[in-house]
TORMITI-823309 format. One record per residue (C-alpha): chain; y, x, z. Coordinates in nm, 2 decimals, decimal comma. Example, Ala and Ser with C-alpha at 12.3 -4.5 7.8 and 13.67 -1.06 7.14 Angstrom:
 ch      y      x      z
  A  -0,45   1,23   0,78
  A  -0,11   1,37   0,71
% end
This chain:
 ch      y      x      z
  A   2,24  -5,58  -6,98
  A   2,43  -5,63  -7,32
  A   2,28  -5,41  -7,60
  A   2,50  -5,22  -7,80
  A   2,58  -5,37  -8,15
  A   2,59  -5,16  -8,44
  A   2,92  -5,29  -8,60
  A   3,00  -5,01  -8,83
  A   3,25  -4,84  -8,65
  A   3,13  -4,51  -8,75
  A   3,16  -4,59  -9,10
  A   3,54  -4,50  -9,20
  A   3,71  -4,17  -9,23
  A   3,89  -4,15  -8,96
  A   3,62  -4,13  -8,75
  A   3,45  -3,86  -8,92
  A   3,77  -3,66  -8,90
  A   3,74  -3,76  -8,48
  A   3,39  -3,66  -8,47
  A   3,47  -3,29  -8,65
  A   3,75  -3,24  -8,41
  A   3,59  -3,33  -8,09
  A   3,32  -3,08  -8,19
  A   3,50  -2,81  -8,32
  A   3,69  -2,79  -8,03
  A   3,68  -2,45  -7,89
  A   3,46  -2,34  -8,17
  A   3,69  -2,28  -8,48
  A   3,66  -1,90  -8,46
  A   3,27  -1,93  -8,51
  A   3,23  -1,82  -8,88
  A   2,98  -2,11  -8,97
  A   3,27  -2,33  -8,84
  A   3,50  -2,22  -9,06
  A   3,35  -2,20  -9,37
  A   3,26  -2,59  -9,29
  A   3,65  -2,64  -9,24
  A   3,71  -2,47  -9,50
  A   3,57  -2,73  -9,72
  A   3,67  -3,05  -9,51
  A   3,76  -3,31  -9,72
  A   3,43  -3,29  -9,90
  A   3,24  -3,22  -9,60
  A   3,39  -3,59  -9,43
  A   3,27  -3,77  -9,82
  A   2,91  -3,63  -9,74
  A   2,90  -3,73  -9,38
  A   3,00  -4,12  -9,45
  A   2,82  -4,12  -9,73
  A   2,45  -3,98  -9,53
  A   2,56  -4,25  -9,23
  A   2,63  -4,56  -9,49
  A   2,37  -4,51  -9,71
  A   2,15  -4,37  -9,43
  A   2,03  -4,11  -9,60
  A   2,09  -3,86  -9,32
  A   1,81  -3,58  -9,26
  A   1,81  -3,34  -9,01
  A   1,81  -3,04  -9,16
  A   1,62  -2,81  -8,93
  A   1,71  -2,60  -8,59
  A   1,67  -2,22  -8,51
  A   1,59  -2,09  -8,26
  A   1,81  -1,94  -7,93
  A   1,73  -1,80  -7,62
  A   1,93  -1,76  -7,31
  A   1,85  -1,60  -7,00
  A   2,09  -1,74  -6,73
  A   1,88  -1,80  -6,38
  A   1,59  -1,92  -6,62
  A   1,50  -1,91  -6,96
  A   1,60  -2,12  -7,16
  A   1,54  -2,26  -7,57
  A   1,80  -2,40  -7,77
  A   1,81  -2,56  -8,09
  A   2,08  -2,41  -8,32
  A   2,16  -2,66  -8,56
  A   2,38  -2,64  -8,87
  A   2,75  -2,74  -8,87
  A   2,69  -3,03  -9,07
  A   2,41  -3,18  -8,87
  A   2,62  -3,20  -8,60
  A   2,91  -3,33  -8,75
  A   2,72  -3,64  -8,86
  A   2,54  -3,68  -8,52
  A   2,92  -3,67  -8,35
  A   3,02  -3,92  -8,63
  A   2,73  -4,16  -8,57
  A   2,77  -4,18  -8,21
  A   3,13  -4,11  -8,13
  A   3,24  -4,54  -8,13
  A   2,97  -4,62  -7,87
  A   2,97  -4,34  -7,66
  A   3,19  -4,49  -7,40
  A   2,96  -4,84  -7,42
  A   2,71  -4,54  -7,35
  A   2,89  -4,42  -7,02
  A   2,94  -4,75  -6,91
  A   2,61  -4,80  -6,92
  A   2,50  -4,51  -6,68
  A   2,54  -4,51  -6,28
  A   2,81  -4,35  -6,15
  A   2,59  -4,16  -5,96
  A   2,52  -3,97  -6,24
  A   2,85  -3,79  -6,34
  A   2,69  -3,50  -6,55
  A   2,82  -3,48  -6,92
  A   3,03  -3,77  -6,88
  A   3,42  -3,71  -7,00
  A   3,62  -3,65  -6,69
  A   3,35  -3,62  -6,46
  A   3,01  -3,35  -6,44
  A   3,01  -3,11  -6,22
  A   3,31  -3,15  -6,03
  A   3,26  -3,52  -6,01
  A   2,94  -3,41  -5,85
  A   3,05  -3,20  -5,60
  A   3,29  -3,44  -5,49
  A   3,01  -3,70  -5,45
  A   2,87  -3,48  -5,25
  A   3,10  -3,32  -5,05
  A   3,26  -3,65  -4,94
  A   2,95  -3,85  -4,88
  A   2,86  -3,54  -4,62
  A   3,25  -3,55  -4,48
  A   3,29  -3,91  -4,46
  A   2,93  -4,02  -4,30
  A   2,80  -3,95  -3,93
  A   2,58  -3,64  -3,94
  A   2,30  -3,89  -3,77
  A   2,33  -4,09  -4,10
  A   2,26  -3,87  -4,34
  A   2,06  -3,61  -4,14
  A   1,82  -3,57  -4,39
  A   1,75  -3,47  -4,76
  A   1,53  -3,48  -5,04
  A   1,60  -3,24  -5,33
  A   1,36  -3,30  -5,64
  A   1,37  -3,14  -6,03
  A   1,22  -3,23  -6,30
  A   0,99  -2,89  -6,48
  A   1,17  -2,83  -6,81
  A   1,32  -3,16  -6,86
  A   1,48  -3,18  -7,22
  A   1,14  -3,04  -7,37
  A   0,90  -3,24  -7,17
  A   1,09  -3,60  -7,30
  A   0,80  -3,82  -7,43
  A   0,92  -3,99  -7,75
  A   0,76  -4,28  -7,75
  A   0,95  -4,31  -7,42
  A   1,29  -4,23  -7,52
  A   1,24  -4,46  -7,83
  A   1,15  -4,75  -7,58
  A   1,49  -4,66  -7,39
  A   1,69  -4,61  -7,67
  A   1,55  -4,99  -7,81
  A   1,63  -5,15  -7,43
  A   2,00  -4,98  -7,53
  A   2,07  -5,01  -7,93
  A   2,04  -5,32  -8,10
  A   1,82  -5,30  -8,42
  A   2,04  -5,12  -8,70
  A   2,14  -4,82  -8,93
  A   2,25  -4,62  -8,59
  A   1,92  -4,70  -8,38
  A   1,73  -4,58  -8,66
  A   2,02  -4,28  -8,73
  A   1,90  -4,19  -8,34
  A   1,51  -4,24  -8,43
  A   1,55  -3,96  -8,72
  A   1,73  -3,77  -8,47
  A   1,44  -3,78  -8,19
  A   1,19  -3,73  -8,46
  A   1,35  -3,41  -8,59
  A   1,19  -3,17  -8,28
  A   0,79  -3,15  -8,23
  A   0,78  -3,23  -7,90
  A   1,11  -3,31  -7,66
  A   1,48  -3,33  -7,73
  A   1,64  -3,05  -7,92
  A   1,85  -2,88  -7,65
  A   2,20  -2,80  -7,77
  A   2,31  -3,08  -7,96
  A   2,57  -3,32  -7,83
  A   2,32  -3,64  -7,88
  A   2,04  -3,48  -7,64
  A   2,28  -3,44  -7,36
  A   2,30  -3,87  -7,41
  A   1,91  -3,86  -7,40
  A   1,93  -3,69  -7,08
  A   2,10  -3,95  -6,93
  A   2,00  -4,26  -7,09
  A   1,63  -4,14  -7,03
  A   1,63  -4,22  -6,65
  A   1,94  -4,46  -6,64
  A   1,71  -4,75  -6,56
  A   1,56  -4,54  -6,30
  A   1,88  -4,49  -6,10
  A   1,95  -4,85  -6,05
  A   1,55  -4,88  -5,97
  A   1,58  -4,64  -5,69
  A   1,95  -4,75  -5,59
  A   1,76  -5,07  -5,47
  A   1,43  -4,92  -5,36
  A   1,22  -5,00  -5,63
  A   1,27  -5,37  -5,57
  A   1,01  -5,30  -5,29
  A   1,25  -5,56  -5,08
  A   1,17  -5,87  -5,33
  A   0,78  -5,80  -5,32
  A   0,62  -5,92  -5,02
  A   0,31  -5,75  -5,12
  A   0,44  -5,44  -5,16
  A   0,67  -5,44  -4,90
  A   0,37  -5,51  -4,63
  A   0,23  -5,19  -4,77
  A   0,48  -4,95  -4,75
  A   0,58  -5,12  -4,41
  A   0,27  -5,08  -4,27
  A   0,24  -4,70  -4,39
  A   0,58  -4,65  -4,26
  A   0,46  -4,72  -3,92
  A   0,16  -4,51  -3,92
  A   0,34  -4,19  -4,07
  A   0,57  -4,27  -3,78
  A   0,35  -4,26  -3,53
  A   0,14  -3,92  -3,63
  A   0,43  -3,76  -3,69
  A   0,65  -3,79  -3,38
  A   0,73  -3,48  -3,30
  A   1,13  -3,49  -3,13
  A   1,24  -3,70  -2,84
  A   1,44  -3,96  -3,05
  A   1,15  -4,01  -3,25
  A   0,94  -4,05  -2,93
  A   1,17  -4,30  -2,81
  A   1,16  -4,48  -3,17
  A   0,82  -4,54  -3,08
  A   0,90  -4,64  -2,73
  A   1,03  -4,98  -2,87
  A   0,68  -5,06  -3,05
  A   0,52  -5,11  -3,39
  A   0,74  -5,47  -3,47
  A   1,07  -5,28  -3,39
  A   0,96  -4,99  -3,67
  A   0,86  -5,26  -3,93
  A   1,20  -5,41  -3,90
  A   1,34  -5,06  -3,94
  A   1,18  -5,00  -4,21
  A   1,27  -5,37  -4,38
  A   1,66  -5,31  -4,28
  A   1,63  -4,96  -4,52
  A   1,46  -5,12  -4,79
  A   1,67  -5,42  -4,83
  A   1,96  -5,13  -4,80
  A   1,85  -4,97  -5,04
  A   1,96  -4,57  -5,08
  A   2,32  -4,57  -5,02
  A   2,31  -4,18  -5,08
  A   2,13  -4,16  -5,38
  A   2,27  -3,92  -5,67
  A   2,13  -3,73  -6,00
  A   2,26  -3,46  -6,24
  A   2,08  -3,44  -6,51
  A   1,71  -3,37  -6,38
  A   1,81  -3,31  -6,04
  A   1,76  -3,59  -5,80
  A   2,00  -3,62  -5,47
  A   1,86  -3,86  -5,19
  A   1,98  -3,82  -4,85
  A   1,92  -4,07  -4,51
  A   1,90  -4,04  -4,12
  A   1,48  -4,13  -4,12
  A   1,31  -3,84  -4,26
  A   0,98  -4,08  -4,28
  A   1,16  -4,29  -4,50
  A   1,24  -4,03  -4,75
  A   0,86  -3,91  -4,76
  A   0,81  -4,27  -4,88
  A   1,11  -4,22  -5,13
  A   0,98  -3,92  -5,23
  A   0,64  -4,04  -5,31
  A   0,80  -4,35  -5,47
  A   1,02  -4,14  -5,73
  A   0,71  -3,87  -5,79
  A   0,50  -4,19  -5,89
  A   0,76  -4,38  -6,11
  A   0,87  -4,00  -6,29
  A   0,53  -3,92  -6,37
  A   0,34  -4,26  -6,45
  A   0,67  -4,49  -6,61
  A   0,84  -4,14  -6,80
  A   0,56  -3,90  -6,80
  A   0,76  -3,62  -6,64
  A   0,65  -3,34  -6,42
  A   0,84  -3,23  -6,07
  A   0,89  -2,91  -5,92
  A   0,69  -2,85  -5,58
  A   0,99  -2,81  -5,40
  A   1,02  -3,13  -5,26
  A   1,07  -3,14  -4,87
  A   1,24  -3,30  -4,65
  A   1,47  -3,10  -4,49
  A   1,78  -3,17  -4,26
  A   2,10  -3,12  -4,41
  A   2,22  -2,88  -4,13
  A   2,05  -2,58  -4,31
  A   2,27  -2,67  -4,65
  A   2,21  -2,82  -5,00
  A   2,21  -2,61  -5,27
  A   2,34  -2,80  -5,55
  A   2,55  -2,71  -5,88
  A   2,61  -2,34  -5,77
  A   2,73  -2,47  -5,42
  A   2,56  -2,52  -5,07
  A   2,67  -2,81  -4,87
  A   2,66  -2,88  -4,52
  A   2,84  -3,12  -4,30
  A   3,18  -2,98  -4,22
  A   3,22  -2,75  -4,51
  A   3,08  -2,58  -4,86
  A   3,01  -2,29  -4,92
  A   2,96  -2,09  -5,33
  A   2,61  -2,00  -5,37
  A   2,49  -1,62  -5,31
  A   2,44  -1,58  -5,69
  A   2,79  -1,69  -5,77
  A   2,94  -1,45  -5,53
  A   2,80  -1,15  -5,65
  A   2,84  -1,28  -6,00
  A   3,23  -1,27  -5,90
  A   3,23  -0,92  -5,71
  A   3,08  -0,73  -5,94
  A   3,29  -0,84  -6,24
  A   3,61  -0,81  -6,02
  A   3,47  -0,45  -5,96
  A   3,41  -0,36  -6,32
  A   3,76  -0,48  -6,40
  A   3,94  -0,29  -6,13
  A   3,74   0,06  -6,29
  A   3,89   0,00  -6,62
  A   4,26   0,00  -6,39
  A   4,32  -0,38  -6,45
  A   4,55  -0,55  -6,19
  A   4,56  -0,82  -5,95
  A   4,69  -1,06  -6,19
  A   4,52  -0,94  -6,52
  A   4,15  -1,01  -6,34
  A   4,24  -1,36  -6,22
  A   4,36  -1,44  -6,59
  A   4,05  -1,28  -6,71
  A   3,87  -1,46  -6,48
  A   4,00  -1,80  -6,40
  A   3,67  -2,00  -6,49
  A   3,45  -1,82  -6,23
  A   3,78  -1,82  -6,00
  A   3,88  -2,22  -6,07
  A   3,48  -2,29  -5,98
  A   3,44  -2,11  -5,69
  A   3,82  -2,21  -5,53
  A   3,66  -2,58  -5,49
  A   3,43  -2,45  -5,18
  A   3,56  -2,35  -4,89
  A   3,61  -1,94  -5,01
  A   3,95  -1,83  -4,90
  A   3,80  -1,57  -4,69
  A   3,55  -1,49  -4,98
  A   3,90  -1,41  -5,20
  A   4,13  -1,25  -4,93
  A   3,78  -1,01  -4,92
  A   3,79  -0,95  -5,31
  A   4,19  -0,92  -5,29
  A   4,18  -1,24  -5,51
  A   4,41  -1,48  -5,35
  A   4,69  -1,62  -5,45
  A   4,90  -1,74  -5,18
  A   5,26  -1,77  -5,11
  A   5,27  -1,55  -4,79
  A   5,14  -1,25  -5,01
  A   5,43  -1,32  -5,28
  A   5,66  -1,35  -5,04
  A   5,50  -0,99  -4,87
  A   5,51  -0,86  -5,18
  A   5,85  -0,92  -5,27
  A   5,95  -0,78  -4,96
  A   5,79  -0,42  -5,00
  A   6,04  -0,11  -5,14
  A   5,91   0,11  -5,34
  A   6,03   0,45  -5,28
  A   6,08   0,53  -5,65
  A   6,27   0,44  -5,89
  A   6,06   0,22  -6,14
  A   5,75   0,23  -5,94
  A   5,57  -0,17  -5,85
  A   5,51  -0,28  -5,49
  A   5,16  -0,28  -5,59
  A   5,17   0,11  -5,61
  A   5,29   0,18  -5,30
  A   5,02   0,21  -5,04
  A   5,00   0,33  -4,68
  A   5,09   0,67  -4,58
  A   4,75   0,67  -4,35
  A   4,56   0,60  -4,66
  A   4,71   0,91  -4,82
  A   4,61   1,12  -4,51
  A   4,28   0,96  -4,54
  A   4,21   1,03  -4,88
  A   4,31   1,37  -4,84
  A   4,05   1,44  -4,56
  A   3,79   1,32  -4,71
  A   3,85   1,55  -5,01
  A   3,98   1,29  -5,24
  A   4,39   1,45  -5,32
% end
């Protein structure tokens, strides 16, 4: 692994001007934005001069809270603050990227949560169901504030050669109490370069292959969870075919490795066709997260088959198709609903919208829209253009069924 240098990159102008822009995009309304624009040129002097002359000092965070599924803290930090961080960092942040496994898309340019869900999603499509039959799902309990600093620091050394932007990083870590300060654009990096030497530990098994010692262990206790709990004819016939047939097994996955193996952020993905073997993975990762980083899981961890669905990134997967996740649906009904009271239209709700719509469009939910009256397909254009109104200056979206009239009227409505 090359560590990254620190040749000064970040030290010239134009990169401070880079680093503004990248993270004032989107945010130049904000007042606190503005009246830092306001004052650019002199802002950009202050930045260089804090990262040549290393004088840089966090300046302090307040407080947020969000309520969105959980609650959550941030760290509100001022303008400045992260100007310099995005300044510091932005040269190396690809070197950064390159660094982390591809099967962890989240925050990466490009790539997060879509990335993910195509991982996903194709990885259930383009296997045999008997292949990856099986899931494990584990989270780690309030990641970004349970970070140990003396262990990121040891992972940011392993990364960042001895210099003005290791220590720049150091200041940066040292800045919050206890954790990383959630909300900054550096801590979403410490997310993933926190447990990027543990996705290429469990990508080959924990090197479990290379130690015969350790291998004879978990061999030996993958035969005896094997044999107590048999409970389905295939497994009955597994056992059939004798304890040196199940060791084998058991070396073939190991020196395998797991081929299905994914993380976003704190959640960890692993799925296989031997549900004994992912008890054993999932005892392997619980060890390594709590002894080697100090972390503690979530006591959801079972191993489930992937039939009944994994709920993932505000999606469920199964095998032959994905569905949006109850929360999001209803999330999406009733604010179509609230729009349609206040006498919006079709088209005015999907601009208003099109985030929520663009997300949930990647599952398989055209029954979910034709439901909500959301689509947007070229049959119901074409329908549309067809219809005559039967007044002058009145839409084809006005014109509605004479039963529905009747209807209305006999209920009381007109």
């Amino acid at each position: 692994m090359r560590r990254i240098r620190d040749s000064r990159e970040n030290e010239t102008e134009q990169n401070a001007r880079d680093a503004f822009e990248n993270f004032a995009e989107g945010k130049h309304k904000r007042a606190d934005v503005r009246r830092y624009e306001a004052d650019l040129d002199e802002n950009v002097r202050l930045v260089l001069a804090d990262i040549i002359n290393e004088t840089f000092e966090p300046q302090g965070y307040r407080e947020a809270h969000i309520f969105e599924k959980k609650h959550r803290k941030l760290a509100k930090a001022p303008v400045r603050d992260h100007h310099t961080e995005a300044a510091a960092i932005l040269p190396y942040e690809q070197e950064v990227y390159d660094y982390i496994s591809w099967r962890a898309p989240a925050v990466r340019p490009g790539l997060g949560n879509h990335a993910m869900f195509r991982f996903v999603r194709n990885e259930l499509y383009r296997h045999p169901q008997l292949e990856v039959g099986y899931y494990i799902a584990l989270d780690i309990h309030h990641y970004f504030p349970m970070m140990d600093h003396t262990v990121l620091k040891q992972k940011v050394a392993n990364k960042f050669k001895r210099g003005k932007l290791r220590t720049f990083i150091y200041k940066v870590i040292d800045s919050y109490m206890q954790g990383a300060p959630l909300g900054i654009k550096i801590a979403q990096l410490f997310g993933m370069l926190d447990l990027a030497d543990f996705d290429r530990k469990a990508e080959r098994f924990f090197g479990i292959a290379d130690d015969p010692e350790r291998l004879a262990y978990w061999t030996s206790r993958y035969v005896s969870e094997k044999i107590l709990t048999a409970r389905t004819p295939e497994e009955q016939q597994l056992l059939d075919k004798g304890s040196l047939f199940l060791s084998e097994r058991f070396r073939q996955f190991a020196r395998e490795g797991l081929t299905h193996y994914f993380r976003f952020v704190d959640n960890f993905l692993v799925m296989h066709e031997d549900k004994t073997f992912l008890r054993i993975v999932r005892d392997l990762m619980i060890m390594h997260l709590t002894r080697d980083y100090l972390f503690t899981l979530n006591t959801d961890y079972n191993v489930r088959p992937t039939w009944m669905g994994i709920r993932l990134c505000g999606y469920t997967f199964f095998n032959e198709h994905v569905e949006v996740a109850k929360r999001n649906k209803q999330n999406l009904a009733r604010r179509i609903r609230k729009l349609q009271k206040k006498g919006l239209d079709e088209e005015q709700i999907r601009i208003r919208l099109s985030s929520l719509l663009g997300f949930i469009k990647h599952a398989d939910s055209i029954n979910l829209l034709k439901t909500l009256g959301m689509e947007k397909s070229l049959g119901k254009i074409i329908r549309k253009r067809r219809i005559r109104p039967p007044f002058a200056g009145m839409s084809p979206e006005q014109k509605i069924p004479f039963m529905a009239i009747v209807n209305k009227c006999e209920m009381g409505g007109g």
